[in-house]
N, C-alpha and C positions, 0 to 999 in steps of 0.2 A: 612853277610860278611864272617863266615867261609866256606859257601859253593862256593863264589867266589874264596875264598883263594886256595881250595882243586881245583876247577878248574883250575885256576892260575898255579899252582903247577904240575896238569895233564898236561896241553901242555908243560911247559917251559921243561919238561923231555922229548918232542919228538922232540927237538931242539940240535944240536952239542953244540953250543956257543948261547948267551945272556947276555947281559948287560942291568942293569933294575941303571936306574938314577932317581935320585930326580928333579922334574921342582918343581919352586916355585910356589903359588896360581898365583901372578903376572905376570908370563909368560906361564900360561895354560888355558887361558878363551876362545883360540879360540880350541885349544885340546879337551874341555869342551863340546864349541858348536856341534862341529862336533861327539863327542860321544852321545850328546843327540839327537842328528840328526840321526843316523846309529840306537840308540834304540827303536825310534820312525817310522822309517820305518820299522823296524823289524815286529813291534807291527801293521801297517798297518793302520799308525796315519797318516803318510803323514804331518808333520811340517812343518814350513818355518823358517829360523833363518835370520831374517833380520840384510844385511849386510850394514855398512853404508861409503863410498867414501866421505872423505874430500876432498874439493876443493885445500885445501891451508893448509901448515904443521899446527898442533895446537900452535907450536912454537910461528906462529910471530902473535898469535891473540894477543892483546893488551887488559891488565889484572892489574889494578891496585888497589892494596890491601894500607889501611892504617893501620898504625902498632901505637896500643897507647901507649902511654910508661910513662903514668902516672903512679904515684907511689900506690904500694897495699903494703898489711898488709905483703908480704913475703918479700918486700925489705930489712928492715932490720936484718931480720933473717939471712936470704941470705948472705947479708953483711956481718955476723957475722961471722957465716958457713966456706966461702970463706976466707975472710982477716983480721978475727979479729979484725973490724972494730966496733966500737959502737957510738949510737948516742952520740951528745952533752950533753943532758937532763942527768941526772944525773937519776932521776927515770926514763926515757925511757931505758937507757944505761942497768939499773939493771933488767928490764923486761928482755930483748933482750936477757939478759945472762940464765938469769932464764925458759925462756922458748926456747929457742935453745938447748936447752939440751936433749928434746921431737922431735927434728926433725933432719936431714941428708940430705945429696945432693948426690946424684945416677946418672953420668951421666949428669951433670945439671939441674936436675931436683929436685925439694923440693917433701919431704916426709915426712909425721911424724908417728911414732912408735907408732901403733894399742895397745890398751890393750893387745889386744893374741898375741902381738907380730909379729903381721904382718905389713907391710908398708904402709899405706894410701897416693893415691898421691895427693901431693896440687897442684889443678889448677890456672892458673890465673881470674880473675873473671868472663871475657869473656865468657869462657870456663868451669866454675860453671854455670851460666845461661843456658849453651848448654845441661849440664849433666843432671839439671834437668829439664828442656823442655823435653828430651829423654826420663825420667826414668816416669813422668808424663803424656804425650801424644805424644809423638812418639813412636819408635820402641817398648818401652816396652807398651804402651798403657795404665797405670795402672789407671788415676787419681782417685792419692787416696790424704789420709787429708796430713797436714803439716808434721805433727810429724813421719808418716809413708814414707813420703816419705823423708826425710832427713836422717832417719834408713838406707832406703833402697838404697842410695847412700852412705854412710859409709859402708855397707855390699860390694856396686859395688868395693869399693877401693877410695872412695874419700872421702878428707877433707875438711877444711876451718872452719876458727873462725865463722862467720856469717853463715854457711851453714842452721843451725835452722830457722834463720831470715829469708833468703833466701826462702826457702821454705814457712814458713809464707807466704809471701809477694805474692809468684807465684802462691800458691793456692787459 
């Protein structure tokens, strides 16, 4: 990279005027393409980057998602968090206060306060099942045992009460 940089650096000096802007990842994938297209002719690779022509905007494809909104362990945290709200249960009520003390809302989002002082985030459960399919046999590929990999999602940044079990279960 520093030798790109020092090249970089060599033209923009045989230029009167330049303006060098930030594009986001999100609006550079075809910038992308077409760089890795011009490096690959260079090289005498001869690529193809295949383009692909929608028929009809993506817009009015027809996409229906269900949303569950059954009740998980963060609701009444949440509750608490939020509007100082507690259960009826007289011992639910005393937990709720008792361990809301261990967690924060960021944004909307539940977190609870890492040992080291860092922020772990709580997923909804859906979304724990996703983490560890990924961290198991997707992208990270690892499948490793239970205990290891419930670690190794507390390391990623994630929490959850049953995360141990969890893992259990999936491995």
């Amino acid at each position: 990279m520093t030798a790109y940089l020092q090249h970089t650096h060599h033209l923009l000096a045989t230029f009167d005027t330049y303006l060098v802007s930030h594009v986001p990842r999100s609006e550079n994938s075809h910038a992308d393409a077409l760089a890795r297209l011009a490096s690959s002719l260079e090289q005498g690779i001869g690529r193809n980057i295949h383009v692909e022509f929608l028929d009809q905007p993506s817009t009015q494809a027809l996409l229906i998602c269900t949303i569950d909104h059954s009740p998980t362990w963060m609701d009444p945290i949440i509750q608490f968090l939020q509007n100082q709200t507690l259960p009826a249960d007289s011992a639910k009520a005393r937990r709720v206060c008792y361990c809301s003390a261990r967690y924060l809302i960021i944004n909307g989002t539940l977190y609870k306060r890492g040992f080291n002082l860092t922020y772990l985030h709580c997923p909804p459960p859906k979304e724990g099942e996703y983490v560890l399919r990924e961290i198991h046999e997707g992208i990270c590929c690892n499948h490793s045992s239970a205990r290891s990999l419930a670690h190794k999602a507390i390391r990623q940044g994630y929490f959850w009460p049953s995360l141990h079990t969890n893992a259990q279960a999936f491995t």
